[in-house]
N, C-alpha and C positions, 0 to 999 in steps of 0.2 A: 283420729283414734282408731287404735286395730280392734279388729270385730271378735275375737279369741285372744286370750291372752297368752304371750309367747313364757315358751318353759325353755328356765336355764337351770343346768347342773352344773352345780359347783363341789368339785373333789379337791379336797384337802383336808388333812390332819388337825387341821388348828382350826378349835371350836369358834374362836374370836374372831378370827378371818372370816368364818360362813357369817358371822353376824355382821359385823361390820361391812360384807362385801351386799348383804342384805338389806343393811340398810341405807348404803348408795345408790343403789336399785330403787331402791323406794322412793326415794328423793326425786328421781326422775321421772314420776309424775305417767311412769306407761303401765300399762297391763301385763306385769308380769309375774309367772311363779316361780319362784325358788328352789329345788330340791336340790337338798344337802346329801352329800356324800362322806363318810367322814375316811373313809378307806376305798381304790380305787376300785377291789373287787366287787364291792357292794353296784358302784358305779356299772362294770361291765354287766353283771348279772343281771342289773335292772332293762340297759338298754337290750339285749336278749331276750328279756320278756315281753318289752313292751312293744310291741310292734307299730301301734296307731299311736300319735301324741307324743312323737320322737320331739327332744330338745332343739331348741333355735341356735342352741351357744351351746358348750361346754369350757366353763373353767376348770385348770385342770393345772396342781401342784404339781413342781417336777421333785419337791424332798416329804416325800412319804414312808412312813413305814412299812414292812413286807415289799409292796407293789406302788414302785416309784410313778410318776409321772412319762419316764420313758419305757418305761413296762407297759404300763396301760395303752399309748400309742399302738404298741407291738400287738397285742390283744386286740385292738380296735380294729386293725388290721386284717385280725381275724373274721369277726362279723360284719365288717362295715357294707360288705356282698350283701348281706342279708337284709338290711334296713334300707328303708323305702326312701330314704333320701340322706345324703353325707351331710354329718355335720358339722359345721368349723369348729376347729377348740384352740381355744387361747393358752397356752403357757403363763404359769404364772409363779413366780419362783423372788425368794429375798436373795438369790445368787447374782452377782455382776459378773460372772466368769466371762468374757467373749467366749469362750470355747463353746459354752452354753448356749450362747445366742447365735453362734453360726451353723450350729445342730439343728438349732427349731428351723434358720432359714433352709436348709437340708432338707425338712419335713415334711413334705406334702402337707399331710395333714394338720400342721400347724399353720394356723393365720397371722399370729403375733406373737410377741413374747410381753409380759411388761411386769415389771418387777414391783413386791411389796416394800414400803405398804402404795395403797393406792390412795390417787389424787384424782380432782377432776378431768386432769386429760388422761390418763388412765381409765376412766370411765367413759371417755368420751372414745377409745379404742374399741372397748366393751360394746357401745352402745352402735356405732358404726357396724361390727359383724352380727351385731346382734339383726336391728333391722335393715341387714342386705337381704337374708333368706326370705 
């Protein structure tokens, strides 16, 4: 059992996905919190502020409103100099394009891609980047 419990942000648009993705988290039985995102800037703004207590994960929608999923990359970009340790973020998108998935392999900053909705080895994807850091 980890001594702190690890914080994942999950960005995306759709209220039912942060619950649902909530409560496969739960299920698995670790110490973790949750904070919701429902739009990406909100996401960027937080991690800017917060400087101590940075995420273990970030999920992160690539079909958003305003500020897509590869916006927010681009932004990330920006600050990620600034925060005291890089975080992995997983793509997560209901898209099958390959175009889509040879992007994320493209992406540094992405670890994985895996597409909605989610199953247990999709969480088990989750749960792997989760506790590398």
């Amino acid at each position: 059992m980890a001594e702190s419990s690890k914080q994942v942000y999950v960005v995306d648009d759709d209220e039912i996905f942060h619950f649902i993705l909530k409560k496969m988290l739960e299920q698995q039985g670790e110490n973790l919190e949750v904070t919701s995102f429902l739009c990406a800037e909100d996401a960027l703004e937080h991690l800017q502020r917060v400087k101590m207590g940075l995420p273990s994960l970030i999920i992160l929608d690539m079909n958003m409103q305003r500020m897509n999923g590869w916006d927010f990359i681009e932004a990330y970009r920006d600050i990620k100099h600034s925060l005291h340790h890089q975080i992995p973020i997983i793509m997560c998108s209901s898209s099958l394009d390959m175009r889509d998935m040879q992007k994320v392999q493209r992406t540094p900053e992405l670890m994985a891609y895996i597409t909605k909705p989610l199953d247990p080895s999709k969480m088990e994807v989750i749960k792997n980047y989760l506790y590398q850091s």
